[in-house]
C-alpha positions as CSV (number, residue, x, y, z in Angstrom):
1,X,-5.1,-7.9,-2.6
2,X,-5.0,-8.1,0.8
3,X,-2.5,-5.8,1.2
4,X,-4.1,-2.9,-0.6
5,X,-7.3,-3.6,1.7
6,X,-5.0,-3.5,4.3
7,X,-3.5,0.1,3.0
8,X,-6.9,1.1,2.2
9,X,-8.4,0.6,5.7
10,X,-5.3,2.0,7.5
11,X,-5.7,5.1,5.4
12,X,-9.5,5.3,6.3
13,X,-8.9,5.0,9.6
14,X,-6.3,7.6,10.1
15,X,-8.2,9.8,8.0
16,X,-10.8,9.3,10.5
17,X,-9.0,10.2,13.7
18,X,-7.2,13.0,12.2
19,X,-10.3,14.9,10.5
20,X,-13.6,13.2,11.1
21,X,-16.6,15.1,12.7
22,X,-16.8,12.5,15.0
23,X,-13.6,13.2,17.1
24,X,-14.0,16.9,17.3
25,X,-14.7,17.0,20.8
26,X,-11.9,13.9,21.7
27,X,-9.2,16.4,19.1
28,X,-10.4,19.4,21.0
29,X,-10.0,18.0,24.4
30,X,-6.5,16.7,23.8
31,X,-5.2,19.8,22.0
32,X,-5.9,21.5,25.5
33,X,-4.0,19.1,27.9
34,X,-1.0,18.2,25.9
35,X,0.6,20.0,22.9
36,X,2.5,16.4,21.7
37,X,-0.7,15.1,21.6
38,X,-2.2,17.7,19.6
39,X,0.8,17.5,17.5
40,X,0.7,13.3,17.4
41,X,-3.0,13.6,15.9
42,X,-2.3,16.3,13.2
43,X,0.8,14.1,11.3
44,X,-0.4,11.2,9.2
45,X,3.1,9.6,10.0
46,X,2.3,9.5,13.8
47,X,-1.2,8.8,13.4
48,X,-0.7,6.1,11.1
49,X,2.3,4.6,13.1
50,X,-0.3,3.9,15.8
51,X,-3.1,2.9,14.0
52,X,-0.4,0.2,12.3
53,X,0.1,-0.7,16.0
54,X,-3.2,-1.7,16.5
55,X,-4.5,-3.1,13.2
56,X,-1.4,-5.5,13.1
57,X,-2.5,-6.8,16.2
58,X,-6.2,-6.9,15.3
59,X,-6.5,-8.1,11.7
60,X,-3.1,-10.1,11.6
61,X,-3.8,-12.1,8.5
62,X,-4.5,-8.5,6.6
63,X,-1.1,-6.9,8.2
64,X,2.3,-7.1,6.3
65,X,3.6,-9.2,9.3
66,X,1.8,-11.9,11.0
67,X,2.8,-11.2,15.2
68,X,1.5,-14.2,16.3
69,X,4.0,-16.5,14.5
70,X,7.3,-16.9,16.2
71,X,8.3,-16.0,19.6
72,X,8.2,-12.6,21.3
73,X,11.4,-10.7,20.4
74,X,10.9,-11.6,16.8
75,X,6.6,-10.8,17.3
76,X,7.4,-7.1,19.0
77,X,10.0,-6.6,15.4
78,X,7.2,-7.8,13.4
79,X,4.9,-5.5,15.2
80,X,7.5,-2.1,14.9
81,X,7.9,-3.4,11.3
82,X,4.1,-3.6,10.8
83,X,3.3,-0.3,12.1
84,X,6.3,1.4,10.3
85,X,4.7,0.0,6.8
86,X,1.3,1.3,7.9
87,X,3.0,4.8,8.5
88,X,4.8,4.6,5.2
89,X,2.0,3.5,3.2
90,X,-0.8,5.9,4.7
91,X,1.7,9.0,4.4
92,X,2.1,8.2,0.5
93,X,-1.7,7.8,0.2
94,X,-2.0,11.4,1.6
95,X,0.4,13.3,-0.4
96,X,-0.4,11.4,-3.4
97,X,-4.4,12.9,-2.3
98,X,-2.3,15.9,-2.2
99,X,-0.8,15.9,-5.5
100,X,-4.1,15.3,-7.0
101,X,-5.9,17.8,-5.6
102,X,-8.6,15.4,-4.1
C-alpha cells in the first residue's frame, strides 16, 4: 500500500511542477534563461527522476529503497534506483491518463 501512496504522491507532485497555476511564473522564468531547463520541466521522465530524488530522501519509509540503511556507495545506488522507479512509475501513470482520455 505504501508503494501506491508513494506512486500516487510522486505523480501529484510532478503533475504539479509541470502544469500547476502555481508555477507559471517559476516555468516562465526558466523557459527564458535556459532551453534544457525548459525542456527538463515539460518530460514527466525528467521531472519525475528528480522529484524521486527528493522524495526518496524525504519520505524514506514510503520510497522503494530505504537510503539511510547501509553505507554510502550502496545509499547513492539506492538513491539512483529510487528516483529511476519514481520516473518509471509516474511516466506510466501519464500515458496510461493518456490512453484514457482523462
Amino acid at each position: 500500500m505504501n508503494i501506491l501512496i508513494y506512486i500516487l504522491t510522486a505523480y501529484g507532485l510532478t503533475s504539479i511542477i509541470m502544469y500547476g497555476s502555481i508555477f507559471d511564473k517559476l516555468r516562465e522564468w526558466v523557459s527564458k534563461k535556459s532551453k534544457f531547463l525548459n525542456d527538463l520541466l515539460g518530460c514527466p521522465l525528467c521531472t519525475g527522476f528528480w522529484v524521486g530524488i527528493i522524495l526518496t530522501i524525504l519520505i524514506p519509509s514510503y520510497a522503494p529503497f530505504n537510503i539511510f540503511e547501509g553505507n554510502i556507495p550502496e545509499s547513492i545506488i539506492k538513491l539512483l534506483f529510487g528516483a529511476s522507479f519514481t520516473s518509471g512509475a509516474v511516466f506510466m501513470v501519464f500515458k496510461l491518463e493518456e490512453y484514457l482520455g482523462i
